[in-house]
C-alpha positions as CSV (number, residue, x, y, z in Angstrom):
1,X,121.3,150.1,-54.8
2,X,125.0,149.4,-55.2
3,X,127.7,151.4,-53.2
4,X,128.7,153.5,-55.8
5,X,125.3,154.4,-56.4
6,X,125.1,155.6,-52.8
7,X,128.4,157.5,-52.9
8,X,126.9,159.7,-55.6
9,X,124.5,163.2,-54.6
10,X,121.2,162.5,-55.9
11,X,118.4,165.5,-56.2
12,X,115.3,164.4,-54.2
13,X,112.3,166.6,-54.1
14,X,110.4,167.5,-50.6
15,X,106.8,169.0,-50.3
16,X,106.3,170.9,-47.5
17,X,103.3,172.4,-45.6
18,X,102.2,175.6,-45.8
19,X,103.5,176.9,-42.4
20,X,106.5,175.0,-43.1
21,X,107.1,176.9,-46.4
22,X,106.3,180.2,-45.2
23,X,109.1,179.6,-42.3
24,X,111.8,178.4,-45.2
25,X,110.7,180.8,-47.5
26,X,110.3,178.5,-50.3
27,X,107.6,177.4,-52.8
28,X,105.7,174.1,-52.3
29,X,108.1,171.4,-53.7
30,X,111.7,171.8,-53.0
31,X,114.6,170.0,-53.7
32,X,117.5,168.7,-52.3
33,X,120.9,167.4,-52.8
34,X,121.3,163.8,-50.6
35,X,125.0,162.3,-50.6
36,X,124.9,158.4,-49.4
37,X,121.5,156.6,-49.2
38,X,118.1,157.9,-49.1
39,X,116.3,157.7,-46.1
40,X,114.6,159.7,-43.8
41,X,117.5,160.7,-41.7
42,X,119.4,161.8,-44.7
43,X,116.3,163.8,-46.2
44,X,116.0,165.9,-43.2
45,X,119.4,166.4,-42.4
46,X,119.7,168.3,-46.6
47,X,116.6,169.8,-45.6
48,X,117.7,171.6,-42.1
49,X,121.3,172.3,-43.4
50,X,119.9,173.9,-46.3
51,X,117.2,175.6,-44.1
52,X,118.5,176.4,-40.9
53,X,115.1,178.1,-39.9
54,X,113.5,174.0,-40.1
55,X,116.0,173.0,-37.5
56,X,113.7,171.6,-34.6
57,X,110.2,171.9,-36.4
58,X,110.3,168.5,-38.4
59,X,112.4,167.0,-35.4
60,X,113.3,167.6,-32.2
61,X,116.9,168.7,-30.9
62,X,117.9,164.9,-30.6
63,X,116.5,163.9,-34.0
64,X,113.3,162.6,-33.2
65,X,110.0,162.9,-35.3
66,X,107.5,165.6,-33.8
67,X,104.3,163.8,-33.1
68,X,102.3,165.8,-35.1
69,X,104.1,165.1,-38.1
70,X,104.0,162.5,-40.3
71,X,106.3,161.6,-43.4
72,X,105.1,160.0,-47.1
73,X,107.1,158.5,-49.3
74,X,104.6,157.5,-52.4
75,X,101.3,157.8,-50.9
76,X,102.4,155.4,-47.4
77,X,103.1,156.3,-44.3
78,X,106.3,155.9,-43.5
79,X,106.4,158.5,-40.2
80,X,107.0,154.8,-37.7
81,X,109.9,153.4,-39.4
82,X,113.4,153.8,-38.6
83,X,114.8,156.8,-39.9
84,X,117.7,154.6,-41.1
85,X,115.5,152.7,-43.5
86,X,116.1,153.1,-47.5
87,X,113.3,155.2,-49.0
88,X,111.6,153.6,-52.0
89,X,113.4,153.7,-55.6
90,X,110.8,156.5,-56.9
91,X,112.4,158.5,-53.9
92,X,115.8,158.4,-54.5
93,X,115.4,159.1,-58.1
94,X,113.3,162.2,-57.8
95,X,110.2,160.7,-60.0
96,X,108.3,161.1,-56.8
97,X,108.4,163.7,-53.6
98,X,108.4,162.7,-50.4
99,X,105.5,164.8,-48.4
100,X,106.2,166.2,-44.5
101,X,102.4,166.8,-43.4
102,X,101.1,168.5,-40.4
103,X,98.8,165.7,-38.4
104,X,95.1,167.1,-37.8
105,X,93.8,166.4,-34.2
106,X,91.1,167.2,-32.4
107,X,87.3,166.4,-32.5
């Protein structure tokens, strides 16, 4: 991705889970406006400054995953890696969402 591709605002598409969406009070799939690159960090950030009521649900108050949620970004898990890493291409362009699921525990 060059830098002026960065620079731009690019529409990314999040899916959220159920609870999630009933807190936000939007549909399933929403999307977002991301200025600079597109990674995790810059997802969530759109996502709580557009929804104010997500702010410590997704992450913690110092920016750190919750445990019990895990992030895709087409079909892998990419919850473990840096928040700072570039999302895939289908990402950034919006061909794909990127999925926030609630982990299942328990026996």
């Amino acid at each position: 991705m060059s830098q002026d591709a960065e620079a731009q605002p690019v529409e990314v598409r999040v899916t959220l889970p159920h609870q999630l969406q009933e807190l936000a009070r939007v549909e399933h799939e929403i999307c977002l406006r991301v200025t600079g690159p597109v990674t995790q960090r810059s997802i969530l950030d759109a996502l709580e400054s557009a929804h104010p009521a997500l702010r410590g649900t997704i992450r913690d108050h110092e920016g750190r995953r919750r445990p019990k949620v895990r992030i895709f970004a087409c079909s892998e898990d990419v919850s473990h890696d840096s928040p700072d890493d570039l999302l895939p291409a289908e990402i950034a362009s919006g061909r794909e969402p990127l999925f926030i699921l609630g982990a299942i525990s328990g026996g």
